[in-house]
C-alpha positions in Angstrom: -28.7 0.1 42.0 -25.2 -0.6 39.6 -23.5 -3.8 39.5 -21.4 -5.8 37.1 -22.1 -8.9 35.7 -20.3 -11.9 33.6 -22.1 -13.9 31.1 -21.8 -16.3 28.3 -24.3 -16.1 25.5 -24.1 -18.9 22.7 -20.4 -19.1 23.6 -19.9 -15.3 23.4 -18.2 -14.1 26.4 -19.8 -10.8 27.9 -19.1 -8.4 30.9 -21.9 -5.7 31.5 -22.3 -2.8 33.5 -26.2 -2.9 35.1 -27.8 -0.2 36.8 -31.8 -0.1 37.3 -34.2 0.1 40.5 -36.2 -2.6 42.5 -38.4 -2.9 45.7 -38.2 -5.1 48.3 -41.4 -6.5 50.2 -41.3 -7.8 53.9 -41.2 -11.3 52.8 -38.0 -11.0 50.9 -39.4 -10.5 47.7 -39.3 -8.3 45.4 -38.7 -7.0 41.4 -35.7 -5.4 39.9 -35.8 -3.3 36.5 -32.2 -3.4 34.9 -30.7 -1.2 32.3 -27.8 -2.5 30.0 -28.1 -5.8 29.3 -27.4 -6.8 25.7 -28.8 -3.8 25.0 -32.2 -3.4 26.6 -34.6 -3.2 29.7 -35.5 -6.7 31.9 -37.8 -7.2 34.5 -36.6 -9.8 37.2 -39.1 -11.1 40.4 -36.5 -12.0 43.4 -36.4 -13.6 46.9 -33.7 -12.6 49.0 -32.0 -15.4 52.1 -33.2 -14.3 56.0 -29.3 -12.3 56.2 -29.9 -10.7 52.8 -27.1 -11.2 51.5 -27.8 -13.8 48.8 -30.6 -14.6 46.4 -32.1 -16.0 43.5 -34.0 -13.6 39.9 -36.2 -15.4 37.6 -36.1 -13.0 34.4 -40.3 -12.3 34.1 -40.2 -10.4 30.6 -42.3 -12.7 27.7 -40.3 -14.7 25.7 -37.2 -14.8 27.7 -36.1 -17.8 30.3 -32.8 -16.7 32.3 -32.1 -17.5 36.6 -29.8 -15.9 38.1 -27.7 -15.8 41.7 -26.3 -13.2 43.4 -24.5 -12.3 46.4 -23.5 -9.0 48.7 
């Protein structure tokens, strides 16, 4: 997958390019590996809404707390 994101870290405006891999499981769920964020791999679990076009990541990697949205 590739996609952009916006961010704001401590005040410090930031636009990223992401690209990475994930599966999705027949409940909606699923986990996303992402490349090119501040520099470095995260690991995200996900659920996905029924029409799959929205959904909700809870960054999984020790140490770090980020949520995230995202939409189609």
């Amino acid at each position: 997958m590739v996609g952009r994101q916006s961010s704001s870290r401590g005040g410090k405006i930031g636009r990223e390019q992401l690209q990475g891999s994930y599966t999705v499981d027949a409940d909606c769920t699923g986990k996303i590996t992402l490349g090119g964020i501040v520099g470095s791999e995260t690991h995200w679990d996900f659920y996905l809404t029924e029409d799959r076009k929205r959904g909700h990541m809870i960054r999984m990697d020790e140490g770090n707390m980020a949520v995230r949205t995202f939409e189609r």
